[in-house]
C-alpha positions in Angstrom: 89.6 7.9 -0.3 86.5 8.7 1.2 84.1 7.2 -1.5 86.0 4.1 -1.1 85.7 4.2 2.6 82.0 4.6 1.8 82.0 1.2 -0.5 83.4 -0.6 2.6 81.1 0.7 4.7 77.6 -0.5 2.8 79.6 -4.1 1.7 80.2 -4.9 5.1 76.6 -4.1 6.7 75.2 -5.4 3.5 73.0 -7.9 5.4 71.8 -5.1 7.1 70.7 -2.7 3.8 68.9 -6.5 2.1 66.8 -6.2 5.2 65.8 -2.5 5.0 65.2 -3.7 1.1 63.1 -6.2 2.3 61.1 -4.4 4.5 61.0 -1.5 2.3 59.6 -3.5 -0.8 57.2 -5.2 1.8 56.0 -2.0 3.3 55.4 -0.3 -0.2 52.2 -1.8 -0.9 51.4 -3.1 2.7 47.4 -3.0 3.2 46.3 -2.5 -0.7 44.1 -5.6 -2.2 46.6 -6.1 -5.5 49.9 -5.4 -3.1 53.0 -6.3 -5.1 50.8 -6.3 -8.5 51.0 -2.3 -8.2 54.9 -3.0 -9.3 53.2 -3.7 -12.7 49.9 -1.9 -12.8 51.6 1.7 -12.3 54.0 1.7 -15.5 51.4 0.1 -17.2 48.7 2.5 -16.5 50.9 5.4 -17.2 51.9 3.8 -20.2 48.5 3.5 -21.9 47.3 7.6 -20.2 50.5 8.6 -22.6 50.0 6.7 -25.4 46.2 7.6 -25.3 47.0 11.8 -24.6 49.9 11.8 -27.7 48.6 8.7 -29.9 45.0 9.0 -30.1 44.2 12.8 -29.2 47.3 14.7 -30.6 47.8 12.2 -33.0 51.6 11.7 -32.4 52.2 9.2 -35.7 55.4 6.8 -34.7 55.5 3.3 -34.7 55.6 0.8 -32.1 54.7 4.3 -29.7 53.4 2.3 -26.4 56.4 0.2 -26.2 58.7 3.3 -27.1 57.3 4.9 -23.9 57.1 2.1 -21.5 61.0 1.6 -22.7 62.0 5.2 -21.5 59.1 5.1 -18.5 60.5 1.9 -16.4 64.1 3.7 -16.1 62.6 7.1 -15.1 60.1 5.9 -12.5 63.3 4.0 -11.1 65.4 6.7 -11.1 62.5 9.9 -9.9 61.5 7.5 -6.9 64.8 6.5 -5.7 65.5 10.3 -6.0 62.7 11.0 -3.6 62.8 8.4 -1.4 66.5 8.6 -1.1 66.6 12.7 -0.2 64.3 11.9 2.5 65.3 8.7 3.5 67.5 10.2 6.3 64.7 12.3 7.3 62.0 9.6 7.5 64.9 7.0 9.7 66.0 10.3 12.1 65.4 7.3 15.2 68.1 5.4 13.3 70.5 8.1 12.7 70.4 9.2 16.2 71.9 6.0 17.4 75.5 6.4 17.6 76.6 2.9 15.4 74.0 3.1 12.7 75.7 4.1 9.3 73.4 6.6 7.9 75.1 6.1 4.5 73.4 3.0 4.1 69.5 4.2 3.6 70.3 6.2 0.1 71.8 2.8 -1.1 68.6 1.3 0.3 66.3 3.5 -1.8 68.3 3.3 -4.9 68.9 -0.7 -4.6 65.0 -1.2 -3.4 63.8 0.4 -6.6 66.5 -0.6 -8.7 64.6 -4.6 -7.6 60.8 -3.0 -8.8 62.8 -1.9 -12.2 64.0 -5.4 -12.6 61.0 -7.3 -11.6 59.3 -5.1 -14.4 61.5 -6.3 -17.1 59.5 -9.1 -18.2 56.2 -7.0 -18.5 58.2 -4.7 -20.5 59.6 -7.7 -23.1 55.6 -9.1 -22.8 54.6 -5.5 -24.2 57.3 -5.9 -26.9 56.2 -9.2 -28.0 52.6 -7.9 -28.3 54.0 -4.9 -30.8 56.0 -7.4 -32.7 59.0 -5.8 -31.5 62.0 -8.8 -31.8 64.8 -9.0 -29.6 68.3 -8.8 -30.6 71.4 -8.9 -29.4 71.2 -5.5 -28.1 70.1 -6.3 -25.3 73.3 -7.4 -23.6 73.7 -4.0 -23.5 71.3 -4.2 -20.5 73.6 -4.9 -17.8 75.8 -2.1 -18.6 73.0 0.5 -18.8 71.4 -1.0 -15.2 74.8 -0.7 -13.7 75.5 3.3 -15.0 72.1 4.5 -14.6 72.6 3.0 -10.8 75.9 4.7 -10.0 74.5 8.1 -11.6 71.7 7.6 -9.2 73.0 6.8 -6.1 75.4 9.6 -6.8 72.8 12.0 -6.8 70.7 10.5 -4.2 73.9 10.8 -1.6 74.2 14.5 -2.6 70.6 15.4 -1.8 70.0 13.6 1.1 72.6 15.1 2.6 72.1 19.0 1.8 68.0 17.5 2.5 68.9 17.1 6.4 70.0 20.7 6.6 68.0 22.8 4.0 64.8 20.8 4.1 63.1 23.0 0.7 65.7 20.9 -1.4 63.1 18.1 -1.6 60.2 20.4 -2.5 62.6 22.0 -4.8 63.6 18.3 -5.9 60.1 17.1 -6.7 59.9 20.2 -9.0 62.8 19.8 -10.9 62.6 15.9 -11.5 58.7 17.2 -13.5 60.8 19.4 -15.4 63.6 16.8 -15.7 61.4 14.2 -17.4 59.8 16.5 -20.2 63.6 17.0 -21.5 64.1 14.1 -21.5 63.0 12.0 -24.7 60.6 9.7 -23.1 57.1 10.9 -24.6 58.9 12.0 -28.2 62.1 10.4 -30.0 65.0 12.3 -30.0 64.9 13.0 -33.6 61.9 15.8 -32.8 63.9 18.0 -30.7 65.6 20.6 -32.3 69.5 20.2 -33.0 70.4 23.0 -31.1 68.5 21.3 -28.2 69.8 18.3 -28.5 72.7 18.5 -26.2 70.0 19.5 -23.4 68.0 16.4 -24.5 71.1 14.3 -24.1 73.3 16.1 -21.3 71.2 15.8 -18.4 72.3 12.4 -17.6 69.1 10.3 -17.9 68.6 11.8 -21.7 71.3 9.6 -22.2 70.2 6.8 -20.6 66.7 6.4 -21.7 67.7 6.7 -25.3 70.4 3.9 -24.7 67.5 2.0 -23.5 65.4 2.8 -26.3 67.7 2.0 -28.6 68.5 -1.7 -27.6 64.7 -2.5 -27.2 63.0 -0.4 -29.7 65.5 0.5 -32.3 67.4 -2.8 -32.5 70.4 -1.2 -32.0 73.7 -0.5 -29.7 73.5 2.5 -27.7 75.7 5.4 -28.5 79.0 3.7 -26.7 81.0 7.1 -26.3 78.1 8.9 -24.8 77.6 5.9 -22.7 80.5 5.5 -21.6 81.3 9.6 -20.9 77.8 9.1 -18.8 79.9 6.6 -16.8 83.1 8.5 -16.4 80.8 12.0 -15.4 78.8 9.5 -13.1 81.7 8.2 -11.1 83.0 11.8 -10.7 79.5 13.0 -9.5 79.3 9.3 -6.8 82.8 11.2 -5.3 81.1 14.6 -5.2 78.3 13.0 -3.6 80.0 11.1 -1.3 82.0 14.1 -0.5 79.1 16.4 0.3 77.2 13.6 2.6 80.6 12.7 4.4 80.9 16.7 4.9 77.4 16.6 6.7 77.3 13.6 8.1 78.2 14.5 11.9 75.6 16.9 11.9 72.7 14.9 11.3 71.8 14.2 14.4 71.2 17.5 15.5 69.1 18.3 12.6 66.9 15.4 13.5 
């Protein structure tokens, strides 16, 4: 099975994809004063823009608003950049795909893995943010792992199936960077679910990281489980999109180098 063969691939250069990480997460902030303290300042400062545009100016009334945002924010900035790093990554490395033993599979698993780190290494100035709003923390958030590990196989499913299709058609990632702005106002990240409309509810939730963000605003905000059948039909759906994906980028794959 070709996503299998896939698997094997990335597992046996994985030395190779924690040094493009490495360099990657080195390279992000290479020659800025604060370097790696950007990791923290960016969610942060779009954090408090949101809470100050909805909170103070439109007078959005919710409780516990910043932290509600920064829970839905963290997973979105992981999953938008490692969409648009990962549909040009093959683009940006054309000198390594040209080589004829590189794997070119390996730099969307790079992207997706190299955010996926800045997502984790964030987690402790989201819990910081919900001890400052009182917020306690529960047993929900075992839940955690299980979210991490969906949202990342629904993200490296779609970042295979771009990058591919990106080599070939190069207007998907213009088209891409358009869609994910769209994307994140359906999603409820600035406004709880129970706003939207029920008939538009299914949108909120059905576009994959509707689902996820509430799950994550649920076991940090609302002190409780996530919706476990939706969570776990956003796993099924996910693995089926990882085979499409794989599928689409093993269908390109020889042709990459004389795109690039």
């Amino acid at each position: 099975m070709g996503i299998l063969t896939t698997m094997k691939t990335c597992w046996r250069h994985r030395a190779l994809i924690g040094a493009l990480v490495t360099r990657q997460l080195n390279a992000r902030y290479r020659g800025s004063i604060l370097g790696f303290l950007w990791t923290f300042l960016n969610p942060i400062f779009l954090m408090l823009i949101y809470a100050l545009v909805f909170r103070v100016y439109m007078r959005f009334d919710m409780d516990h608003y910043p932290a509600f945002v920064f829970a839905g924010l963290l997973p979105w900035i992981w999953f938008t950049t490692s969409m648009s790093e990962g549909t040009n990554s093959l683009i940006a490395n054309g000198n390594l795909i040209t080589r004829a033993m590189f794997p070119p599979e390996i730099l969307p698993v790079v992207a997706v893995i190299a955010n996926l780190m800045n997502f984790v290494f964030t987690i402790p100035v989201l819990l910081v943010v919900f001890l400052i709003s009182g917020i306690p923390f529960g047993w929900q958030l075992a839940w955690l792992p299980v979210i991490v590990a969906i949202q990342c196989i629904f993200t490296l499913a779609l970042t295979f199936l771009f990058a591919a299709l990106n080599v070939p058609f190069r207007d998907v990632q213009h088209l891409l960077t358009n869609a994910l702005t769209f994307w994140f106002f359906l999603c409820p990240i600035l406004y709880p679910l129970e706003r939207v409309p029920d008939i538009l509810k299914p949108v909120a939730l059905g576009n994959g990281m509707g689902t996820l963000v509430t799950s994550y605003q649920n076991i940090f905000v609302h002190q409780q489980g996530p919706g476990i059948a939706a969570l776990f039909a956003m796993l099924f759906g996910s693995l089926l999109l990882l085979v499409l994906g794989d599928a689409v980028f093993r269908h390109y794959r020889d042709t990459f180098a004389e795109y690039l």
